[in-house]
N, C-alpha and C positions, 0 to 999 in steps of 0.2 A: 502604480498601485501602492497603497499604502499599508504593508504587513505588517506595520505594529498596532496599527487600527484593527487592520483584519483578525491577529492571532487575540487580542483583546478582548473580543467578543466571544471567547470560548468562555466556558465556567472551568473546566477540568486545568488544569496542568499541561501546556501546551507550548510548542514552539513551528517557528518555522526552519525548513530544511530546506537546501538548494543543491541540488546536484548539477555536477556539471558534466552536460552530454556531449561525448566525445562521437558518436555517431556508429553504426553498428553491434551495437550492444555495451561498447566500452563506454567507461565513465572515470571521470577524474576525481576531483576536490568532494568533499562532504562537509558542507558547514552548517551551525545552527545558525543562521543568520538573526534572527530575537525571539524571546517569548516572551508569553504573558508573565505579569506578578507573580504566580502562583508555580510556575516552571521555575523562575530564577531562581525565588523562594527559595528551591527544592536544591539546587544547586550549594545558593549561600548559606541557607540554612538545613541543611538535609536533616533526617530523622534516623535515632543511631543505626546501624547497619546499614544507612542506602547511600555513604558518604561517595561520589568522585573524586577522580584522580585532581581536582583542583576545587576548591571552593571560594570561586571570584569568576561570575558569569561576564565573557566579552564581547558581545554583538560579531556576527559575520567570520565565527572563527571557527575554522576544523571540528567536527566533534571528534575527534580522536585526541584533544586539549582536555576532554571532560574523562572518556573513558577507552580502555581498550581497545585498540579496534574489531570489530565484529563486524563479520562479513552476512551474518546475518540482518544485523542493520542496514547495512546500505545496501542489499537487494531487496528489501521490503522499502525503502525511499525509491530505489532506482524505479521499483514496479509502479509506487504511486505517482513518482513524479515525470519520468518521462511518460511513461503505460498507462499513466492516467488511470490507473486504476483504485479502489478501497478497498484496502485492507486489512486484518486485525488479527492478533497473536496476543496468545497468552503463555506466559512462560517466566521460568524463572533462570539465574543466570548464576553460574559458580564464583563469578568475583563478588557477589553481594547473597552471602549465603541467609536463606531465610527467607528472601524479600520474593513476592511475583509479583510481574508487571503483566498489566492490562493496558495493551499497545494497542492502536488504532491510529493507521497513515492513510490520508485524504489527498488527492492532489490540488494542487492550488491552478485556476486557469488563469496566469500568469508567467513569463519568460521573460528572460532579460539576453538576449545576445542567444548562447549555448546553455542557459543556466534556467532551470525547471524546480519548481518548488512542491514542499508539499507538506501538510502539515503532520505533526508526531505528538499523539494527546495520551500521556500517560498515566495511569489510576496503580496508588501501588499499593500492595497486601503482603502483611504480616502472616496470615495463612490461606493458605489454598482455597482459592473458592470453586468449589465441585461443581454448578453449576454452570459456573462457566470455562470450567476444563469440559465438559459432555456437553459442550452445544458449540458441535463439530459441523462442518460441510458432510452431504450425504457419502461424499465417495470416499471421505476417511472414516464417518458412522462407519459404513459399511467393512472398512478394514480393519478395525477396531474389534469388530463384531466378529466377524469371520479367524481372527485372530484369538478371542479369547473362546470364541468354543472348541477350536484347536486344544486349546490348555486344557481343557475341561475333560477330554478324550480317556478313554480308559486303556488306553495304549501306555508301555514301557514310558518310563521318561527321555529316553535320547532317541526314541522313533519317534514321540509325538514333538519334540522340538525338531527334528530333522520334519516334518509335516507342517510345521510351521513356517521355518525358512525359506522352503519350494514355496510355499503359497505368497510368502512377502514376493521372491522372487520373481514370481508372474504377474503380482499386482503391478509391479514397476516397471517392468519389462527390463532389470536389471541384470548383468551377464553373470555379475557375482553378488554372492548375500550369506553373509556369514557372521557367523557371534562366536567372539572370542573373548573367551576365559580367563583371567589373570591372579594369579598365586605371588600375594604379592610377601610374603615367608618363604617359600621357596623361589623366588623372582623367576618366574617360568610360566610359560603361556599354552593354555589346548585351546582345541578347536570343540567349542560344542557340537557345534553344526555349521554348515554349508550346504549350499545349493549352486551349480555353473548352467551358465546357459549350455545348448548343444551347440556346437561348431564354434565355442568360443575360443581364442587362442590362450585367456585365461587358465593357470593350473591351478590346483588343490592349495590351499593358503598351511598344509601341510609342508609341504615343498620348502616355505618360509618360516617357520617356525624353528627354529633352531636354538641352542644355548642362548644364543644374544638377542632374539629378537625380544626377550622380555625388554628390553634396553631402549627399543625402537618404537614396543608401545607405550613403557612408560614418558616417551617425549609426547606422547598426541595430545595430552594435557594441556601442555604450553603451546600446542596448534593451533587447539580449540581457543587457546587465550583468553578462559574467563566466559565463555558462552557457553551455552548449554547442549552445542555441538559444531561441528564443522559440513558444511555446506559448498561444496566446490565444483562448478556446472559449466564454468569455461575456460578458457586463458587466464583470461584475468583474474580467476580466483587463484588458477594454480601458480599465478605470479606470487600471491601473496604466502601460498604453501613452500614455494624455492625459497622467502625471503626468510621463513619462520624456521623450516626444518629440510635446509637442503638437501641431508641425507637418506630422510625418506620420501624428501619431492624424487629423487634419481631412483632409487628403489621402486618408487611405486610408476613410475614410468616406464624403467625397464621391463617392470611385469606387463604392459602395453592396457596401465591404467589412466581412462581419461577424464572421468569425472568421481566423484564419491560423495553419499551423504555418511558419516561418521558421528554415531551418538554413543557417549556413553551411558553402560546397564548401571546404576547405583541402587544400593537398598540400606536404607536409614544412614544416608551419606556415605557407606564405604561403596570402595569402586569395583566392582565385580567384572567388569571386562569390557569390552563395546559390540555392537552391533552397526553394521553396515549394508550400506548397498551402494555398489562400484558398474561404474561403465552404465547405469541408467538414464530411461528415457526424461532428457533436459526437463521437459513439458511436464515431467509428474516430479518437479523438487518441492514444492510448496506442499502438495500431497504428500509425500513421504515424510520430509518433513514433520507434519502435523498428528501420522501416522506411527512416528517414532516415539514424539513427543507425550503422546496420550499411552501406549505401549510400553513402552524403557522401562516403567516402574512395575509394571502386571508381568513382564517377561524378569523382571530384576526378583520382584517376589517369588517369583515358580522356581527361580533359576536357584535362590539362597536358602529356599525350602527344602530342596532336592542335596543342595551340598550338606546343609543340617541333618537329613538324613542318612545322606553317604557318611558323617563325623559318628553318629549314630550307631548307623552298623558297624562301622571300624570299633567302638569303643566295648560295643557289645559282642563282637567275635574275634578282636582281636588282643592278645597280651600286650600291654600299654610297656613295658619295662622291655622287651625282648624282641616284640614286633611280627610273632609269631601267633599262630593262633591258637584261642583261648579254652578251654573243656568246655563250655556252655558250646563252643559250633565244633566242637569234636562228638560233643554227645547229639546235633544236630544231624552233622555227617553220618555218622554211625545208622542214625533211622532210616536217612533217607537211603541208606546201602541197601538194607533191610526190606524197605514196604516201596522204591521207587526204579524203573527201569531206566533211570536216566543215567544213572554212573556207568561210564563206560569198564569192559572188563569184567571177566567172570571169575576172575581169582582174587583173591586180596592176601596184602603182606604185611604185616603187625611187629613194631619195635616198641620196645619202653626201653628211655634209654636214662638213668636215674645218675646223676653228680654224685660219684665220690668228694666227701669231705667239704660240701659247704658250710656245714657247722661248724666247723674247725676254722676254713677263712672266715666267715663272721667273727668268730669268739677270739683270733688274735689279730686279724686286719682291721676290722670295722663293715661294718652292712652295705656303706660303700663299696669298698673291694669283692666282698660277695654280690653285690650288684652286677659287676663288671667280668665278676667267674661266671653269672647263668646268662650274659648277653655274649661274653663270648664261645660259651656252651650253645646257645641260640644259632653264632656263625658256623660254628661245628656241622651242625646237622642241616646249615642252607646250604654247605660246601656240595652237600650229599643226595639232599631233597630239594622239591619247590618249596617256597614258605608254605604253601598253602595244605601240605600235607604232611606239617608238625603240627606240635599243639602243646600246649605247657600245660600239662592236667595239673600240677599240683606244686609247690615251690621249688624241690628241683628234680623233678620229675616230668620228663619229656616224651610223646607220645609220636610215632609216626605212623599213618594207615593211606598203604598207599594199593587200589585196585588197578587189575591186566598185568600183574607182575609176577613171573617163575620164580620158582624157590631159588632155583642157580642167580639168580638178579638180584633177591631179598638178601641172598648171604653176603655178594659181592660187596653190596651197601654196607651190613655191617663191618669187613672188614676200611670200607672205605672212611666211617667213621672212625674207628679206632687208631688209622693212620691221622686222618686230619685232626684229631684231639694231640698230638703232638706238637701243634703248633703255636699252643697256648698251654700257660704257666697254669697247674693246678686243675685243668681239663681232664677228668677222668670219669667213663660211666660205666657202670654198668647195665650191662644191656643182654635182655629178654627179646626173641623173637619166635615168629609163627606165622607159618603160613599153609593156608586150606584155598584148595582151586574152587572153592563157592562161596563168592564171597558173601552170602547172608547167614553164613557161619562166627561172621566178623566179634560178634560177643563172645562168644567162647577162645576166638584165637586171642583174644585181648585180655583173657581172664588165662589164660597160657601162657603169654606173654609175659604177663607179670609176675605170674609166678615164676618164671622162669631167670625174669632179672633180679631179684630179690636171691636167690641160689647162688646168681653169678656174684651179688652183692656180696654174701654172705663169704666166700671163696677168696674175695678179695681182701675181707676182714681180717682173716685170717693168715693168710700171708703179709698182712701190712696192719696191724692192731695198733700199733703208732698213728694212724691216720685216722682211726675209728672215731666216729662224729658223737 
């Protein structure tokens, strides 16, 4: 047969592919054996961003001479050329950022010995065409669907993502399915969510998350090597995961994992963590697959929306300089003491604990060094309390309301503070407290409170007027 007559006759950007059938699913060599004009073209002449690892096209050679290897390529050839089947993907790919390829592999009815052809016709875009991103197979429509009304849910946000997980989980009939998180400031990894099959020998991807494993998923990167996931469904794929990342081929083995599809979540290019499905039904990877691919970006939005608003609430309840929390969620807290039966405890215990002499460290240290008196005034009172039941009402003026606590417990605390301000140069407060067993009395013990610390201020002054701010 003559394939340079045959690929000729395409219009598109086309070549031929030859696999070679080793027989039970294995396969060898991957080569483009020619293409048309308009493919080589694309090689010797590429368009900026879609350059190859070489621009000098050679008849009958490895595609891995052109690019990467991708194991996602050569199971969409394997499928056309031995499976004889057509196939078509659209997708874009990390080592050519920008570009989407409009893929479609045809099998050629032609062999040579062990050798199976098929062809690879590729149309490429500078931006996404939406149309035919959503002109999906029904059984991923319908994942696709079923996944974004999930989102849509007026459930908490980590119950209706842990509602989504179980549902990927069941479509695939996968043992494990979980999205993981990555802090790439703090190089540290959570588990959003998870889902295990029952009776699986699989444990919690908690179990594995440790100080280091930030380390183990920033290598999947270079797993994936340039594709826009990792796809690994037999032997032979996990050959090429020992070759790439032995440390986590052993890892992920010992966990008694035998296949995986591995995509990562990105939104406006940063990489927010990955999603996976491990130990899945072989017969649904093109599915999942395709299911991730239309997914990863809807789940990457929800996902970076939710962290934008966790930044959110942190900045609006918490003191950015101290790390404590701020009078807007003191005066929050305090309502909801008040008009809500959710705080646990019927007494409440009231501190205002006010820095001696930050005026004084500013006016001969510098604003720095007073920085560094009310943050370590801040560790003073975590020695003593949760963070979450300080509050820096005012520059250096610290508040604590803590409810379910006896007077005998409230005093204890303040003596515990007044020891642990010893352990820092120029740590000194004065400090007002009050305590009433009902605690929707809390405004009034807090207007005691302070007057009460402003006394002991005043007390202080006076034996120490040298210090007076």
């Amino acid at each position: 047969m003559d394939l340079q007559k045959y690929v000729d006759g395409f219009g598109a950007m086309t070549c031929i592919v030859s696999v070679e059938n080793l027989g039970n699913g294995k396969r060898g060599k991957f080569r483009i054996v020619t293409g048309n004009k308009t493919y080589i073209d694309s090689i010797e002449n590429p368009a900026p961003g879609a350059e190859l690892l070489i621009q000098k096209f050679t008849p009958n050679q490895e595609y891995t001479n052109y690019l990467t290897r991708d194991l996602n390529f050569e199971e969409y050839c394997y499928k056309a050329a031995v499976e004889k089947r057509c196939l078509s993907s659209y997708a874009t790919a990390d080592r050519i950022q920008g570009v989407w390829f409009n893929m479609t592999f045809l099998p050629v009815a032609y062999e040579e010995g062990n050798l199976c052809f098929c062809t690879y016709t590729m149309e490429i875009n500078f931006e996404a065409d939406l149309d035919r991103m959503s002109s999906l197979p029904a059984d991923v429509t319908s994942n696709v669907i079923k996944i974004c009304l999930q989102l849509r849910s007026a459930k908490e946000f980590d119950e209706m993502m842990s509602d989504v997980i179980h549902d990927i989980r069941n479509m695939f009939d996968a043992e494990h399915c979980c999205i993981l998180l990555m802090d790439s400031f703090e190089r540290k990894c959570s588990v959003l969510c998870e889902a295990l099959a029952e009776n699986t020998d699989l444990t919690s991807m908690n179990n594995y998350n440790d100080d280091g494993f930030y380390d183990i998923a920033d290598s999947w990167k270079d797993l994936i090597a340039g594709s826009n996931c990792l796809v690994v469904k037999d032997e032979h794929d996990m050959d090429v995961v020992k070759e790439r990342n032995p440390i986590w081929y052993e890892s992920f083995t010992s966990a008694h994992g035998k296949n995986i599809i591995l995509f990562p979540l990105k939104f406006r290019d940063k990489l927010l963590g990955y999603i996976w499905a491990m130990n899945y039904d072989a017969q649904k990877a093109t599915s999942i697959k395709e299911t991730f691919e239309t997914t990863a970006s809807i789940l990457a939005s929800a996902i970076s929306n939710n962290l934008l608003m966790d930044r959110l609430k942190i900045l609006s309840s918490k003191d950015i300089l101290t790390g404590v929390m701020n009078r807007n969620e003191m005066n929050n807290y305090v309502d909801k003491i008040c008009t809500e039966n959710t705080v646990s405890g019927n007494s409440v215990g009231v501190i205002f604990a006010d820095l001696n002499g930050l005026k004084r460290v500013n006016d001969q240290y510098g604003h720095n060094e007073g920085d560094i008196l009310l943050k370590n005034a801040a560790k003073v009172l975590e020695e003593v309390f949760d963070t979450a039941e300080i509050y820096r009402a005012g520059g250096d003026e610290f508040t604590i309301i803590v409810t379910g606590i006896t007077e005998e417990e409230l005093n204890e605390r303040v003596e515990a503070i007044r020891k642990a301000s010893q352990k820092y140069e120029h740590v000194c407060f004065a400090i007002g407290q009050c305590y009433d067993d009902n605690r929707s009395n809390v405004r009034q013990a807090l207007r005691i409170a302070d007057e009460r610390m402003y006394e002991d201020k005043r007390q202080f002054y006076e034996k120490h007027p040298e210090l007076k701010r």
